[in-house]
Predicted model as a PDB file, atoms N, CA, C, CB and O in Angstrom, pLDDT in the B-factor column:
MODEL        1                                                                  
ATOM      1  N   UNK A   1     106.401 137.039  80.716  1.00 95.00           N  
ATOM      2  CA  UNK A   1     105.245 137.549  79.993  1.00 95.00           C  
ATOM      3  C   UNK A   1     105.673 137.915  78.577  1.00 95.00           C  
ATOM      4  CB  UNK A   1     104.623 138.775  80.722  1.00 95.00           C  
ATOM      5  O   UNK A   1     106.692 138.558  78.326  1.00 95.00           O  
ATOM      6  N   UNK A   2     104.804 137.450  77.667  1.00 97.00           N  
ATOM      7  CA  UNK A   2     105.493 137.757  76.279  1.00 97.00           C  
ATOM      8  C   UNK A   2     103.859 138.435  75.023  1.00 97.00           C  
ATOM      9  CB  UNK A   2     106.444 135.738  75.606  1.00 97.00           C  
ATOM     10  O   UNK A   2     102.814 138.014  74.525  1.00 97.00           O  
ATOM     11  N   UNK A   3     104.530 139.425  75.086  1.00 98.00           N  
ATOM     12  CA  UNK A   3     103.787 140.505  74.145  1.00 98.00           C  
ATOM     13  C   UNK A   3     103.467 140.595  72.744  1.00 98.00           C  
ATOM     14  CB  UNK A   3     104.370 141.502  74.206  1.00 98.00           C  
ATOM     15  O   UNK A   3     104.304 140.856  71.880  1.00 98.00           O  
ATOM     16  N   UNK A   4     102.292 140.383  72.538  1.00 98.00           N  
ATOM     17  CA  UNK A   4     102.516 140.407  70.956  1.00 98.00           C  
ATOM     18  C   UNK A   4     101.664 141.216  70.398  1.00 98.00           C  
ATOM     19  CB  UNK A   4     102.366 139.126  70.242  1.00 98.00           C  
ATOM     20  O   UNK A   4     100.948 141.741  71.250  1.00 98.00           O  
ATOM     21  N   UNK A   5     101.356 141.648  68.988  1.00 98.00           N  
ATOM     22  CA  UNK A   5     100.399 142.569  68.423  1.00 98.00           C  
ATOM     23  C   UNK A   5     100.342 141.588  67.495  1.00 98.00           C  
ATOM     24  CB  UNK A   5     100.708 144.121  68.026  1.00 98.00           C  
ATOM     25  O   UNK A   5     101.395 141.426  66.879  1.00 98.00           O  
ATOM     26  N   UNK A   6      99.126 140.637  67.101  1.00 98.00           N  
ATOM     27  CA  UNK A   6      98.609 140.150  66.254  1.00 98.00           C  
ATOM     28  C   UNK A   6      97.408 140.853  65.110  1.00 98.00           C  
ATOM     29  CB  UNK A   6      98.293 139.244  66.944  1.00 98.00           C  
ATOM     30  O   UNK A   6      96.453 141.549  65.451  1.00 98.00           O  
ATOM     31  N   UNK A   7      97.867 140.336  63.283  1.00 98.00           N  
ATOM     32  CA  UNK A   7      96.947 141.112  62.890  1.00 98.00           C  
ATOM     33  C   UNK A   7      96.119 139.944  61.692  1.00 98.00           C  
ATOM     34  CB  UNK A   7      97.682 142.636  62.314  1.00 98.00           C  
ATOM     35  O   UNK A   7      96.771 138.985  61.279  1.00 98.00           O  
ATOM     36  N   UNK A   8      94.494 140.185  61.170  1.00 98.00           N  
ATOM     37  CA  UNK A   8      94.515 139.531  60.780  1.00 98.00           C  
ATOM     38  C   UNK A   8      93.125 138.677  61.883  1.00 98.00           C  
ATOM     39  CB  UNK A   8      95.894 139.318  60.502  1.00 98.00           C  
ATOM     40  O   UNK A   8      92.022 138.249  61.543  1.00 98.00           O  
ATOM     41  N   UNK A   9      93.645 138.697  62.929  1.00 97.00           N  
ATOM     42  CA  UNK A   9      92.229 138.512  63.902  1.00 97.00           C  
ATOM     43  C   UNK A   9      90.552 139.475  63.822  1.00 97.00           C  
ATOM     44  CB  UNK A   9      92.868 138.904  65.474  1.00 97.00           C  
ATOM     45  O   UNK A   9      90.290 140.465  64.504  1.00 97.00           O  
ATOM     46  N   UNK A  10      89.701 138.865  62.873  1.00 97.00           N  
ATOM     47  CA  UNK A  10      88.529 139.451  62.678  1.00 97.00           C  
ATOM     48  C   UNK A  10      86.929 139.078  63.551  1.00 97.00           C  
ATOM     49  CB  UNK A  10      88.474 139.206  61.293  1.00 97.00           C  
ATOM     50  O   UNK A  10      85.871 139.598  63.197  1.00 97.00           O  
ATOM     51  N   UNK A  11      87.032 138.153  64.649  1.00 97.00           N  
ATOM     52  CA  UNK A  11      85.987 137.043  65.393  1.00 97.00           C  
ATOM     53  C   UNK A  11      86.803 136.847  66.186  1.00 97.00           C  
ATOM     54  CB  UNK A  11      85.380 135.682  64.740  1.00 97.00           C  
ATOM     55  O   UNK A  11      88.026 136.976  66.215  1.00 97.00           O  
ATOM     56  N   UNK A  12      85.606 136.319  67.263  1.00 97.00           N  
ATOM     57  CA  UNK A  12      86.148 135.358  68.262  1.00 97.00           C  
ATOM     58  C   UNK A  12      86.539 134.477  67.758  1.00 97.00           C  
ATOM     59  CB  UNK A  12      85.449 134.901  69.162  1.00 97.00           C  
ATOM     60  O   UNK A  12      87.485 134.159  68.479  1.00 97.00           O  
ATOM     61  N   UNK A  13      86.480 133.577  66.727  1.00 97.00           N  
ATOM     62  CA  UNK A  13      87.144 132.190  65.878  1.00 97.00           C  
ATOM     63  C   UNK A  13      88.264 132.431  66.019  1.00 97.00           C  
ATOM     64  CB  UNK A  13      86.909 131.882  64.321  1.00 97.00           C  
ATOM     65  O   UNK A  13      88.977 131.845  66.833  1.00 97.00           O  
ATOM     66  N   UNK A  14      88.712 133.500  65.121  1.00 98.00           N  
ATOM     67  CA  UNK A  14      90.139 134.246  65.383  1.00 98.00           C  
ATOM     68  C   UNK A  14      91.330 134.025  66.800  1.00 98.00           C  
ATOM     69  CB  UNK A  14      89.657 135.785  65.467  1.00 98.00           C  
ATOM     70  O   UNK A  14      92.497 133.636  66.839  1.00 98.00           O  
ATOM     71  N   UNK A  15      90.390 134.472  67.817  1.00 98.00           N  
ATOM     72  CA  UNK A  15      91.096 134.906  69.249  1.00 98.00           C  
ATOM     73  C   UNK A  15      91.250 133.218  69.550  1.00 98.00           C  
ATOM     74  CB  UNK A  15      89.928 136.059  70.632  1.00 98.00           C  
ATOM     75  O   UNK A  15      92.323 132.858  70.036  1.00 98.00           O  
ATOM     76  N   UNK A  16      90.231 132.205  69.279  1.00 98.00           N  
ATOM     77  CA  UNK A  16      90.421 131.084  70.073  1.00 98.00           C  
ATOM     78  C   UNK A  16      91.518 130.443  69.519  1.00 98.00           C  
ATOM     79  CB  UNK A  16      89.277 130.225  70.177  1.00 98.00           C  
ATOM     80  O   UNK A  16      92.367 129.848  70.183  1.00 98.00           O  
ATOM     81  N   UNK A  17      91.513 130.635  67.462  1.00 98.00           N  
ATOM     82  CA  UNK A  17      92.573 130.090  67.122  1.00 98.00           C  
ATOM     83  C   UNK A  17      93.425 130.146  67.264  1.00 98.00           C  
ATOM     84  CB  UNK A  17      92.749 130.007  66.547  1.00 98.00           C  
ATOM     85  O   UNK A  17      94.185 129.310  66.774  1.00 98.00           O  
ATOM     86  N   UNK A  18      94.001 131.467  68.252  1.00 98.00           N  
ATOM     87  CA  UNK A  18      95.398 132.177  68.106  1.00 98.00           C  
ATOM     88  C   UNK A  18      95.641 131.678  69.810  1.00 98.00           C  
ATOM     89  CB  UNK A  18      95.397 134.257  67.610  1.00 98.00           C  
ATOM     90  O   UNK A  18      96.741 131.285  70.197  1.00 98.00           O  
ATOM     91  N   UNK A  19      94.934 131.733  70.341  1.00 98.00           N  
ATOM     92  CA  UNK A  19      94.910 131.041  71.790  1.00 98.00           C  
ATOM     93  C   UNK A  19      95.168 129.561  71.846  1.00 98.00           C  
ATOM     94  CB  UNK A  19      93.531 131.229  72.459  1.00 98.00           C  
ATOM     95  O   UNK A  19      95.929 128.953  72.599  1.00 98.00           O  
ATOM     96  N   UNK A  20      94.205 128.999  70.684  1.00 98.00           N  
ATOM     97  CA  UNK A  20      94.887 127.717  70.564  1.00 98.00           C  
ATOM     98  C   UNK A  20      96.548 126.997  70.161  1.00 98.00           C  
ATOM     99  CB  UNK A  20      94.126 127.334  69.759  1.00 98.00           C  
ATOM    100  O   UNK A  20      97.139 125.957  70.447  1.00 98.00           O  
ATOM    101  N   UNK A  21      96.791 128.029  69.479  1.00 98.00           N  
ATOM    102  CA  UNK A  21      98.569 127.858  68.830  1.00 98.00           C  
ATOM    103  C   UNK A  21      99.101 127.886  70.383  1.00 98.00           C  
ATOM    104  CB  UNK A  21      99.436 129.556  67.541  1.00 98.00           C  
ATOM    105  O   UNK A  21      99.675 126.952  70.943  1.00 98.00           O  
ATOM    106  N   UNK A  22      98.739 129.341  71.035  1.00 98.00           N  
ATOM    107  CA  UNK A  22      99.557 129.711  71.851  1.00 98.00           C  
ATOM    108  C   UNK A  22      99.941 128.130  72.926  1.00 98.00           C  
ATOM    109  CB  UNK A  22      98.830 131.105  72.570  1.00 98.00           C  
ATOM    110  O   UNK A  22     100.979 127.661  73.393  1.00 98.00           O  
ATOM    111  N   UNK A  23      98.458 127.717  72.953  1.00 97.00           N  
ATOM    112  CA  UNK A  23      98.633 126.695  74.192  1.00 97.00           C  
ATOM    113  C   UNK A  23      99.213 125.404  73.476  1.00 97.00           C  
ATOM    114  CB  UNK A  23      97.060 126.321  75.070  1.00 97.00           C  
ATOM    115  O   UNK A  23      99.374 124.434  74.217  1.00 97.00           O  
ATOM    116  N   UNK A  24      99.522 125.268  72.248  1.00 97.00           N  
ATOM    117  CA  UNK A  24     100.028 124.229  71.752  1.00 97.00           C  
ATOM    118  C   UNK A  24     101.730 124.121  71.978  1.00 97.00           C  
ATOM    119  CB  UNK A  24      99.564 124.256  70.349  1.00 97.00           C  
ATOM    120  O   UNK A  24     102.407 123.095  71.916  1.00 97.00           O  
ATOM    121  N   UNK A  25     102.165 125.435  72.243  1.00 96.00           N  
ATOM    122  CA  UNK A  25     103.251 125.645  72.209  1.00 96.00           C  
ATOM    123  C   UNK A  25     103.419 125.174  74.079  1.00 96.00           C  
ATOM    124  CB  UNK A  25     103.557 127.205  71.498  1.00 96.00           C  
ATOM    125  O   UNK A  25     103.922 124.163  74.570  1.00 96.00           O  
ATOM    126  N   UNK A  26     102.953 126.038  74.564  1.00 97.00           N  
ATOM    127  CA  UNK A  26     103.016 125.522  76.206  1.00 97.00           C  
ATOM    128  C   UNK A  26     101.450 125.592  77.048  1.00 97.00           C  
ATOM    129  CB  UNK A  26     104.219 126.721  77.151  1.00 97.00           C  
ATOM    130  O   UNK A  26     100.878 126.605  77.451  1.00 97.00           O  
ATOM    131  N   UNK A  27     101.134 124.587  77.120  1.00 97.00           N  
ATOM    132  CA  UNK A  27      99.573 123.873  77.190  1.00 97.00           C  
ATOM    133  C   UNK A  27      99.174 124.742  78.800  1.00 97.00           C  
ATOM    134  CB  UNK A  27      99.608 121.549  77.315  1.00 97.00           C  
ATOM    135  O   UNK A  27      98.026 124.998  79.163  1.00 97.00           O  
ATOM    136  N   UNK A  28     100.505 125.096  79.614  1.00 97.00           N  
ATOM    137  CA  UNK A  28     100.003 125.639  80.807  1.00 97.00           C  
ATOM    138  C   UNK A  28     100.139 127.191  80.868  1.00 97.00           C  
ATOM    139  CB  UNK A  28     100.705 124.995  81.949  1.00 97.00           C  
ATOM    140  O   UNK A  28     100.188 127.744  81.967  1.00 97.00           O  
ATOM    141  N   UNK A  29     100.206 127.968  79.605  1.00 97.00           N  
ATOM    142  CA  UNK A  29      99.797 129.189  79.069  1.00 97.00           C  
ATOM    143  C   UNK A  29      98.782 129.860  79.869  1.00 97.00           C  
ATOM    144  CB  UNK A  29      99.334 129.013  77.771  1.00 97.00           C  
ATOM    145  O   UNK A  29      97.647 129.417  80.045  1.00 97.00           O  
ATOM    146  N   UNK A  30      99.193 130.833  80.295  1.00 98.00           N  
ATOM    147  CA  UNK A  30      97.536 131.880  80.614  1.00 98.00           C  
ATOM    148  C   UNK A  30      98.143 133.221  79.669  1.00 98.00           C  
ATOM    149  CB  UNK A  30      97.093 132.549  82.971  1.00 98.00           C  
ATOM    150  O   UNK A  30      99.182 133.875  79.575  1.00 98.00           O  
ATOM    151  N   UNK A  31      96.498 133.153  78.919  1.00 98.00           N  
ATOM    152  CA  UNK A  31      96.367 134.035  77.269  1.00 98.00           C  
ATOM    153  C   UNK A  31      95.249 134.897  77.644  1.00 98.00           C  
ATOM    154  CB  UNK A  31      95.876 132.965  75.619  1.00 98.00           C  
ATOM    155  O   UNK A  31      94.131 134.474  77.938  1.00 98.00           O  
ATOM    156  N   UNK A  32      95.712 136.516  77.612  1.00 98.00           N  
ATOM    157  CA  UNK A  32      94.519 137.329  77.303  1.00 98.00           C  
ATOM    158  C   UNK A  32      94.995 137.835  75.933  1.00 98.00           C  
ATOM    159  CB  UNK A  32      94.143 138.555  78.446  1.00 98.00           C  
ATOM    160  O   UNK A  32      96.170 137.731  75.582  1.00 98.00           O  
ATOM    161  N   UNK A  33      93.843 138.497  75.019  1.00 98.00           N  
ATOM    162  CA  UNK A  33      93.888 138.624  73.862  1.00 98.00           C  
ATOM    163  C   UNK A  33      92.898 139.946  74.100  1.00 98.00           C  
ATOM    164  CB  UNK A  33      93.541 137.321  72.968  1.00 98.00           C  
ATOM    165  O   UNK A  33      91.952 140.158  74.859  1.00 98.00           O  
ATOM    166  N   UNK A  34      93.277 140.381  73.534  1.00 98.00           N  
ATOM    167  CA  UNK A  34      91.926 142.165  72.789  1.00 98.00           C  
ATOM    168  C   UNK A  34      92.024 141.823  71.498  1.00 98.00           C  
ATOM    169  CB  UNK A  34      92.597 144.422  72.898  1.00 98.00           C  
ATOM    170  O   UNK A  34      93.110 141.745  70.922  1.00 98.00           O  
ATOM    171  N   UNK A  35      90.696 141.552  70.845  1.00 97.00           N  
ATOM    172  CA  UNK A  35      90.410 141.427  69.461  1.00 97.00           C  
ATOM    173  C   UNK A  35      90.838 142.476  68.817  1.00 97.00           C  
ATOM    174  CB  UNK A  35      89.124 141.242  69.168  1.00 97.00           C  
ATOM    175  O   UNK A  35      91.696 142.455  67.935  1.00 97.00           O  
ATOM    176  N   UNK A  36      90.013 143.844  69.403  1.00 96.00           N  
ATOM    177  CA  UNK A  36      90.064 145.062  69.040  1.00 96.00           C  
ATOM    178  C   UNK A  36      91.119 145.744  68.728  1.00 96.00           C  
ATOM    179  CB  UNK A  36      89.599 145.599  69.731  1.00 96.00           C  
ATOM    180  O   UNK A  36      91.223 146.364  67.670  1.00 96.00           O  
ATOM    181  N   UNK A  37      92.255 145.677  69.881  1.00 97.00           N  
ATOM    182  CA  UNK A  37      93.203 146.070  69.308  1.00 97.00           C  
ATOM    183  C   UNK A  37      94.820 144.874  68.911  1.00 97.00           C  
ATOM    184  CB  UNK A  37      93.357 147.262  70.228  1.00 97.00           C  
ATOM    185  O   UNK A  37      95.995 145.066  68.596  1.00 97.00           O  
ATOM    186  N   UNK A  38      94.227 144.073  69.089  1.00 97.00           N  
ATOM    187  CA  UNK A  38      95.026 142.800  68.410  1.00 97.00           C  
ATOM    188  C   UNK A  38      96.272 142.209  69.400  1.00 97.00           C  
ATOM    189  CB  UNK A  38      95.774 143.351  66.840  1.00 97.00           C  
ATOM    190  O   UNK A  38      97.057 141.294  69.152  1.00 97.00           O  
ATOM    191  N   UNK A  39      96.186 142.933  70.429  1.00 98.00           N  
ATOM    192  CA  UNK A  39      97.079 142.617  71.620  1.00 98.00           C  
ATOM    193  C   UNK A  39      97.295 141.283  72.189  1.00 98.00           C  
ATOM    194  CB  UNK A  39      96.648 143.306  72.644  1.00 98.00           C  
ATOM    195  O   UNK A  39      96.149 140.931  72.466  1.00 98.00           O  
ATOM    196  N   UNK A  40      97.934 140.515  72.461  1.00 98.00           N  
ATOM    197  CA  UNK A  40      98.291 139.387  72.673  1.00 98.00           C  
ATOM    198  C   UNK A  40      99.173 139.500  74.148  1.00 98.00           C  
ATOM    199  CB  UNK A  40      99.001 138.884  71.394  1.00 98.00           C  
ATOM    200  O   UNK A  40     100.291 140.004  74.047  1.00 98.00           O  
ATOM    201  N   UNK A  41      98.829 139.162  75.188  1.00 98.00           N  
ATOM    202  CA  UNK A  41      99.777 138.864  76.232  1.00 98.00           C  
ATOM    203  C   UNK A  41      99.758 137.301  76.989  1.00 98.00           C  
ATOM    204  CB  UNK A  41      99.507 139.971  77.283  1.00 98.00           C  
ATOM    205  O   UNK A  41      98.650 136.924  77.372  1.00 98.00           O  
ATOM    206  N   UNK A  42     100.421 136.782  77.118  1.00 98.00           N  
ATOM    207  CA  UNK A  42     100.750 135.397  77.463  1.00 98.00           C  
ATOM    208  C   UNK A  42     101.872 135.074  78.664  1.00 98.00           C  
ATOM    209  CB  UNK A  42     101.234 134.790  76.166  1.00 98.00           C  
ATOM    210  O   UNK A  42     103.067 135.132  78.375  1.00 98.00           O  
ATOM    211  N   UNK A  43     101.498 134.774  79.853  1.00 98.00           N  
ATOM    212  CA  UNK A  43     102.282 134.233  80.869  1.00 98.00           C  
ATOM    213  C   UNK A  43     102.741 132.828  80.065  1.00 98.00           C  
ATOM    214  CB  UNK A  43     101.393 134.047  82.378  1.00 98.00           C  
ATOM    215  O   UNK A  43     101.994 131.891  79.782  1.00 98.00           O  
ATOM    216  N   UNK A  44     103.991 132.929  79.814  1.00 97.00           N  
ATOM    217  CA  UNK A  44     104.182 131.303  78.698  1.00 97.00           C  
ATOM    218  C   UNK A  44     105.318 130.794  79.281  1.00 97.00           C  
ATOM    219  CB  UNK A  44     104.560 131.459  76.729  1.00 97.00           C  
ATOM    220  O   UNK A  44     105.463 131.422  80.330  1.00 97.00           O  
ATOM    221  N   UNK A  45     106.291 129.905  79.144  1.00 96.00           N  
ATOM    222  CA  UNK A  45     107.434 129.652  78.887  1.00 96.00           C  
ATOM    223  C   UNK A  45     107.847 129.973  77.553  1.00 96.00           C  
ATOM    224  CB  UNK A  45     107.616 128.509  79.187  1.00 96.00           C  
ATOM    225  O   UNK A  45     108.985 130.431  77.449  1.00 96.00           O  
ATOM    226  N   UNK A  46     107.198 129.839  76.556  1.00 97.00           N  
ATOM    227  CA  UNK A  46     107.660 129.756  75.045  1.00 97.00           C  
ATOM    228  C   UNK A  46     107.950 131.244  74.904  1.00 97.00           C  
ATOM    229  CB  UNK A  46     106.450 129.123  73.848  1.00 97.00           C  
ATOM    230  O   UNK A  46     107.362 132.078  75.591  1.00 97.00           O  
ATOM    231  N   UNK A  47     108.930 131.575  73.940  1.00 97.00           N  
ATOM    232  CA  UNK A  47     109.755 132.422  73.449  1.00 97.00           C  
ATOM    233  C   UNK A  47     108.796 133.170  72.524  1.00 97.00           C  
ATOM    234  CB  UNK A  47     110.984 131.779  72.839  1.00 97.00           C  
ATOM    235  O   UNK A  47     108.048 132.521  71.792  1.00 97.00           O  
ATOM    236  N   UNK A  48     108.784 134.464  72.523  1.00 97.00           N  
ATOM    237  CA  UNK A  48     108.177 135.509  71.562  1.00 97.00           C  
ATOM    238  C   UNK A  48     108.677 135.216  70.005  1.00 97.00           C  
ATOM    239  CB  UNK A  48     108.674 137.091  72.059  1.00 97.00           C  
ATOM    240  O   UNK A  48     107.946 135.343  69.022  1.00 97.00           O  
ATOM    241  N   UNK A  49     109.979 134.825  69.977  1.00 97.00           N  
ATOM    242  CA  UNK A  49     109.643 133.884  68.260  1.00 97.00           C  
ATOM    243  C   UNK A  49     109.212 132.748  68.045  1.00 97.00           C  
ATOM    244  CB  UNK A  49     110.703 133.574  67.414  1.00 97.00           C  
ATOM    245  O   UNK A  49     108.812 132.544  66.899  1.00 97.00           O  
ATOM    246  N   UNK A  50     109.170 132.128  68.591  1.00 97.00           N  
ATOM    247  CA  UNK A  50     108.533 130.815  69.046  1.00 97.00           C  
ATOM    248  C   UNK A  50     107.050 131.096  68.267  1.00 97.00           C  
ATOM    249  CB  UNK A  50     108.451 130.598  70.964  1.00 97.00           C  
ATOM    250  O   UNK A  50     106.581 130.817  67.164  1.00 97.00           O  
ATOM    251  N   UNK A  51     106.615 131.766  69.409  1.00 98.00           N  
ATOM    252  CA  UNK A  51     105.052 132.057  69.223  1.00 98.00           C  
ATOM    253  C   UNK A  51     104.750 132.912  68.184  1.00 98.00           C  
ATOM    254  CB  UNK A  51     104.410 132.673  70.407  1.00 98.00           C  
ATOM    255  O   UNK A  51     103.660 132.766  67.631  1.00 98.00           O  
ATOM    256  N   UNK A  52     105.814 134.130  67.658  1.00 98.00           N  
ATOM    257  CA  UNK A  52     105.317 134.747  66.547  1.00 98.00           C  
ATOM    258  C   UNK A  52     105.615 133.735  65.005  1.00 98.00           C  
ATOM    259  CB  UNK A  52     106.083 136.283  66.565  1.00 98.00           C  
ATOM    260  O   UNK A  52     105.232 134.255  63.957  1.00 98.00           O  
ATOM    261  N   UNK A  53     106.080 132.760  64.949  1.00 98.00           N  
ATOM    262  CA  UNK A  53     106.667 131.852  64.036  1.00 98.00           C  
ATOM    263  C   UNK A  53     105.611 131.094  63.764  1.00 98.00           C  
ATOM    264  CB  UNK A  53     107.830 131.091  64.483  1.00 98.00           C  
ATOM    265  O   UNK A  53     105.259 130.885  62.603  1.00 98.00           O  
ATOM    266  N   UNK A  54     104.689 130.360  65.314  1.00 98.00           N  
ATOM    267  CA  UNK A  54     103.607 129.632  65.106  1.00 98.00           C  
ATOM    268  C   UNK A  54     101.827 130.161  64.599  1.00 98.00           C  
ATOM    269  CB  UNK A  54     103.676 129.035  66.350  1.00 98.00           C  
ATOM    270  O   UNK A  54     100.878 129.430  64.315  1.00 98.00           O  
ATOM    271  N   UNK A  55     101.906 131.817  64.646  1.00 98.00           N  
ATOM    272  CA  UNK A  55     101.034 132.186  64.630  1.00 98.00           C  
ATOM    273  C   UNK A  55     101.156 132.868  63.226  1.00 98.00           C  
ATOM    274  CB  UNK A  55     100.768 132.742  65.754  1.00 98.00           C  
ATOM    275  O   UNK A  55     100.155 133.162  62.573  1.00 98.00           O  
ATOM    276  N   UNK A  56     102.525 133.121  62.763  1.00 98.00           N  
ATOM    277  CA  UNK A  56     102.074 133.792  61.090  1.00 98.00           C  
ATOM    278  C   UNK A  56     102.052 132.090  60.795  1.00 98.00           C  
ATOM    279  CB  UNK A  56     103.604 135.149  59.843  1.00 98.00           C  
ATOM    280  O   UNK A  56     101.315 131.619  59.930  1.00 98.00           O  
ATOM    281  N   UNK A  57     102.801 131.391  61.486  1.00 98.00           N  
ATOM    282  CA  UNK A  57     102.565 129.706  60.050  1.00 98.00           C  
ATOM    283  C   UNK A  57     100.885 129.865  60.140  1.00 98.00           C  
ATOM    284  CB  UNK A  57     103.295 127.242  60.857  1.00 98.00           C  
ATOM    285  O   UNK A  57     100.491 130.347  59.078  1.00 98.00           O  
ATOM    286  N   UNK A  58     100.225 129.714  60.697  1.00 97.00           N  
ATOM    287  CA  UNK A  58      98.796 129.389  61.015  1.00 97.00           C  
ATOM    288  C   UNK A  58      98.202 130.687  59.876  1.00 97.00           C  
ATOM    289  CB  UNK A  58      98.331 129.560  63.006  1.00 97.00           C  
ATOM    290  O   UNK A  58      96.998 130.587  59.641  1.00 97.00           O  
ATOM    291  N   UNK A  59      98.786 131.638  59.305  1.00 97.00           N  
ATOM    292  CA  UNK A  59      97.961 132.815  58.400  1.00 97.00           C  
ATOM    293  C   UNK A  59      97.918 134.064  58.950  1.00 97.00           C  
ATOM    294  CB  UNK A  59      96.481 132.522  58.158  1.00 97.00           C  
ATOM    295  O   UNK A  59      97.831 134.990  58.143  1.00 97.00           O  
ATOM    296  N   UNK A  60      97.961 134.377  60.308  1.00 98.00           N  
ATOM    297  CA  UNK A  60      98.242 135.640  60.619  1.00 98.00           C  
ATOM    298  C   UNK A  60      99.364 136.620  61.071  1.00 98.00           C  
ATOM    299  CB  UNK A  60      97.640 135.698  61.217  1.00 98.00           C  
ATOM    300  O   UNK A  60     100.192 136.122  61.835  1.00 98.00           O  
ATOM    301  N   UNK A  61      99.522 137.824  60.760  1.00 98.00           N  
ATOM    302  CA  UNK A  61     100.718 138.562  60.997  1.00 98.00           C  
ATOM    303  C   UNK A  61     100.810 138.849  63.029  1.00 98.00           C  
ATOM    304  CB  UNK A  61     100.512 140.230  59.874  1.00 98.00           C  
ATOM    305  O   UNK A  61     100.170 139.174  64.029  1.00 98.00           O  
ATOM    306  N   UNK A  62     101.983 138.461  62.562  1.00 98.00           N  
ATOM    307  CA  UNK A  62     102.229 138.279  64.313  1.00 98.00           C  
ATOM    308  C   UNK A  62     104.270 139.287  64.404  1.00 98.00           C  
ATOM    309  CB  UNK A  62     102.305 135.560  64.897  1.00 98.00           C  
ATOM    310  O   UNK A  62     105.287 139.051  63.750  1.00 98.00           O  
ATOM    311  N   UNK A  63     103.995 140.331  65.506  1.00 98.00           N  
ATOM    312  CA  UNK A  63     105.179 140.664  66.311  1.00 98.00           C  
ATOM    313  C   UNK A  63     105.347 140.747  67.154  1.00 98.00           C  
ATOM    314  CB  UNK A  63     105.636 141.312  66.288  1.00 98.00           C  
ATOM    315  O   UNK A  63     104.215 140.883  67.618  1.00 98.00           O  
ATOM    316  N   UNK A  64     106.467 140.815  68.493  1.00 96.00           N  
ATOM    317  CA  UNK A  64     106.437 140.664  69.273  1.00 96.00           C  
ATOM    318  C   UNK A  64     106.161 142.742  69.355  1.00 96.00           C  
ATOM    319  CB  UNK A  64     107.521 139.580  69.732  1.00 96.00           C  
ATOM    320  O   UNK A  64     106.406 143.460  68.385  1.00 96.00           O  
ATOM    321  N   UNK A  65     105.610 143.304  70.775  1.00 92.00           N  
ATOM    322  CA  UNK A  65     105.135 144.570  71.073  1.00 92.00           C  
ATOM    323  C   UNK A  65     106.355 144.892  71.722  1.00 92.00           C  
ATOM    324  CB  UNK A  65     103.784 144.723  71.881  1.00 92.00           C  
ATOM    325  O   UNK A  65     106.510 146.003  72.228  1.00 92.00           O  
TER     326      UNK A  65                                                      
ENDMDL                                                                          
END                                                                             
């Protein structure tokens, strides 16, 4: 399970885009997201830099929690 606090997410546009990276990285991903508080959790294979690497390239601030 890999944790993140994403910022920079303002819409659902937001959550799908950041859901979309996630599953680009490993397509059999299960992604919950809280807009609200910018929380990111992901059953992944992919690595918490991995995913925080693919999600600031894309424009938003991303760390692992």
């Amino acid at each position: 399970m890999v944790k993140l606090d994403v910022t920079g997410m303002t819409c659902d546009g937001c959550v799908k885009a950041v859901e979309r990276i996630i599953r680009t990285q490993d397509p059999q991903a299960q992604v919950t997201i809280d807009l609200g508080s910018g929380r990111v959790e992901a059953a992944t294979s992919a690595t918490a830099a991995t995913l925080v690497a693919a999600i600031e390239a894309a424009g938003f601030g991303a760390r692992a929690a």
